[in-house]
C-alpha positions in Angstrom: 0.0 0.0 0.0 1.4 3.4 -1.1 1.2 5.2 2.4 0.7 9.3 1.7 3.8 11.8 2.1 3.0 13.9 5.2 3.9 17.4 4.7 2.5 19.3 7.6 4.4 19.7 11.2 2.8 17.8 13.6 2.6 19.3 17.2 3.0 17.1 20.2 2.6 19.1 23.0 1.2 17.2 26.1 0.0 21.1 27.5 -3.7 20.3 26.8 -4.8 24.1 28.6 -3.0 25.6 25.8 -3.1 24.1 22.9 -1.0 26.2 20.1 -2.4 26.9 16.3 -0.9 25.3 13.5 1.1 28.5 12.8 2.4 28.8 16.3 3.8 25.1 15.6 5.1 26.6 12.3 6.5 29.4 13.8 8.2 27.2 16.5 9.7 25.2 14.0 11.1 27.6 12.1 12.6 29.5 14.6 14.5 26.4 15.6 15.4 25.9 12.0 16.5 29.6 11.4 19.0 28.9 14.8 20.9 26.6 13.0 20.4 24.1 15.4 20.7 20.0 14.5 17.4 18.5 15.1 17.3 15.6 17.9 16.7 12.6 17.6 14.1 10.3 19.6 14.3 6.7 18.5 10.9 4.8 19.6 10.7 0.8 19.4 7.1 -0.4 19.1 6.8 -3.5 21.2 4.7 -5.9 21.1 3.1 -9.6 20.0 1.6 -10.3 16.4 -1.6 -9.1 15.4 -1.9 -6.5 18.4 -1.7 -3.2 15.5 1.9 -2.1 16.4 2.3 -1.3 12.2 -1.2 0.3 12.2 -0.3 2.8 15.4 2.9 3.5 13.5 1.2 4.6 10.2 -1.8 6.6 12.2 0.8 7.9 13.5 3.3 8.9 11.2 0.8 8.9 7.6 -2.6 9.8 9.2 -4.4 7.1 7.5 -5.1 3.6 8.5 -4.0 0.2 6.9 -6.7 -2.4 7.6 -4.6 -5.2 5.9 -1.0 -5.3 5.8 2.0 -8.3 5.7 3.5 -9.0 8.6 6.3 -6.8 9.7 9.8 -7.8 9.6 11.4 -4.2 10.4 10.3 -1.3 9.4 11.4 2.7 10.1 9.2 5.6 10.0 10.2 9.2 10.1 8.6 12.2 11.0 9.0 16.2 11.9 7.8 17.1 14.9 7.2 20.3 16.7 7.3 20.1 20.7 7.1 23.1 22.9 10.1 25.9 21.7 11.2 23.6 19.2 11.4 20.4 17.5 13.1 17.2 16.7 12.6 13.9 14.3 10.8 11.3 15.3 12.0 7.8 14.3 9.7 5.1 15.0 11.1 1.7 14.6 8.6 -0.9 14.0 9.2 -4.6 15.3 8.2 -8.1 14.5 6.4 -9.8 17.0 7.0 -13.0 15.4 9.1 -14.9 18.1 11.5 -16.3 15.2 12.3 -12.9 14.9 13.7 -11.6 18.5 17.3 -11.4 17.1 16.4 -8.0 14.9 13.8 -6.8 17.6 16.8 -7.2 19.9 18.9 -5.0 17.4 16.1 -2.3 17.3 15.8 -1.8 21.3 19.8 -1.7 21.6 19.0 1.5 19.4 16.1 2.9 20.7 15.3 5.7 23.2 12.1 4.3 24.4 9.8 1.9 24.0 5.8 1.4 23.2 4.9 -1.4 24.5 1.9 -2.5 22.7 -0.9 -5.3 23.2 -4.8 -5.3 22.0 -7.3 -4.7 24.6 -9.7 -7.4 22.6 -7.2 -10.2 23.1 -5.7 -10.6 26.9 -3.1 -12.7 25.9 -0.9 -10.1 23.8 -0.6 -8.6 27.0 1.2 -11.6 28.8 3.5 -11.9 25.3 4.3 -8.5 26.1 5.3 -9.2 29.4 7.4 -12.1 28.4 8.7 -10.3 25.4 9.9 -7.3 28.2 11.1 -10.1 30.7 13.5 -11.1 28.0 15.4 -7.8 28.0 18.9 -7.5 29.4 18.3 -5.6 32.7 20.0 -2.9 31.5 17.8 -2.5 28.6 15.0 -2.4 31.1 16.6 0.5 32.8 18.0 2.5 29.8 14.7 2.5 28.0 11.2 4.8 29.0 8.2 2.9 28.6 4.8 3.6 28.1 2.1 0.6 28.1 -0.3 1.0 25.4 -4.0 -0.8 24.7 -4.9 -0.9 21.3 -8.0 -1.2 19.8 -10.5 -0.1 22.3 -12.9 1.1 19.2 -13.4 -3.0 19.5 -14.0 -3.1 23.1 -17.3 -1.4 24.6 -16.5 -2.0 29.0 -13.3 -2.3 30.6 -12.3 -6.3 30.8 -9.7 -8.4 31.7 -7.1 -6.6 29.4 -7.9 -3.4 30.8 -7.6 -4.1 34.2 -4.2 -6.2 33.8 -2.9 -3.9 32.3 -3.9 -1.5 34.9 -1.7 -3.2 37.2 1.0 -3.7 35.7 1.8 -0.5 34.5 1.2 0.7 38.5 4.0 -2.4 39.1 6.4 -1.3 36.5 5.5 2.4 37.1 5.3 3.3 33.6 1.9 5.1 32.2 -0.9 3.5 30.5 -2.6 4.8 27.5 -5.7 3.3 25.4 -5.7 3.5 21.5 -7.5 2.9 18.4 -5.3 3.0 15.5 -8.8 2.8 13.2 -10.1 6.1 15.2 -6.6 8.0 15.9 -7.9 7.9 19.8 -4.9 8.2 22.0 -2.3 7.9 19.0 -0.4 11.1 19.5 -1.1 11.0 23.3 0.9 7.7 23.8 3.5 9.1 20.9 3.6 12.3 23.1 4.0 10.7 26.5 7.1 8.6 25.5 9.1 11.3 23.5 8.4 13.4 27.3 9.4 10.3 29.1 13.0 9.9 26.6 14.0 13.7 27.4 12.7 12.9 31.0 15.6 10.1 31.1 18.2 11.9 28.9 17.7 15.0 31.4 18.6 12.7 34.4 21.8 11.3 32.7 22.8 14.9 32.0 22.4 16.2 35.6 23.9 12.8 37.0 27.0 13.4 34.9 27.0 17.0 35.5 27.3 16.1 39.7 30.1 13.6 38.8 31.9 16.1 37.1 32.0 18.5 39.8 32.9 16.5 42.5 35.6 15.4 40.2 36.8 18.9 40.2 36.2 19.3 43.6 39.1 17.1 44.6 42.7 17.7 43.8 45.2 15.9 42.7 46.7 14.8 46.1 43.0 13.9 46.8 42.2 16.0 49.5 38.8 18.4 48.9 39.2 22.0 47.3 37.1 24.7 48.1 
């Protein structure tokens, strides 16, 4: 399917009591276009067991549009512009296989990622335990490196909160991570759960520059005989 080239800036601002126009978005862009400054990068991994919409979230996302019928995914990258508060950055959204045979490039794509959407369907409660497993498998480190926002697809399919719902509920309270709903079909929740784990990426990368900012200084705070300088 030939997926439709996206032209506009799209605004990901989580401020929902001021929500800017699209030529205050414009005007933000350009201004940090004009500066000269390299855009950042946020690298997001989309998680998750076959079937559950990770390639239809993706393309909502990034195209606007939604792909009823697609092959399964192997790998795929999407890119797109995006304008967040004074500024903006590229959003690269690496899409995995949730094919088990598979975990050696899904392994590849979270060893490159910033964050990660992990993604099961609220119609089908056991995509959420292959999630779990599928996050169990991680390296520790991975597991602390990487942001990660739980996200229930397809709740245009669900009309009450079940099993799924609640599960999921609770797990994202145990991992302390936050919990969106979708519908790639609708756009509900799309750019919300997009939005909350670019904000939890610079949340993390904000941390590791203030934690190596203190360890420089109290590097510099000791001389070279060791005792403490003033």
């Amino acid at each position: 399917m030939a997926l439709p080239t996206m032209s506009s800036i799209l605004d990901l601002s989580l401020n929902t009591q001021s929500t800017r126009s699209p030529e205050e978005s414009h005007e933000a862009w350009e201004q940090c276009k004009d500066a000269g400054r390299k855009l950042p990068e946020n690298k997001v991994v989309v998680l998750g067991a076959s079937g559950v919409g990770k390639s239809a979230l993706t393309i909502q996302m990034t195209h606007h549009c939604f792909v009823k019928e697609h092959d399964p995914t192997v790998q795929d990258s999407y890119w797109k512009e995006v304008a967040l508060d004074n500024g903006g950055y590229i959003l690269n959204v690496l899409d995995t296989a949730g094919q088990d045979i598979l975990r050696a490039l899904r392994d590849q794509c979270l060893a490159a990622g910033d964050g990660v959407l992990g993604v099961f369907a609220l119609d089908d409660p056991s995509s959420l335990d292959q999630l779990q497993q599928m996050w169990s498998s991680c390296s520790q480190h991975q597991k602390q490196r990487l942001p990660l926002v739980l996200v229930g697809n397809k709740c245009d399919l669900v009309t009450t909160s079940g099993d799924a719902d609640t599960a999921a509920a609770i797990l994202a309270h145990k991992w302390g991570v936050p919990f969106v709903k979708t519908s790639a079909k609708t756009r509900q929740g799309v750019e919300e759960a997009f939005a909350l784990i670019v904000h939890e990426i610079q949340r993390a990368q904000e941390a590791v520059t203030e934690t190596s900012r203190n360890k420089t200084h109290q590097h510099k705070a000791v001389c070279s005989c060791g005792c403490s300088v003033a």
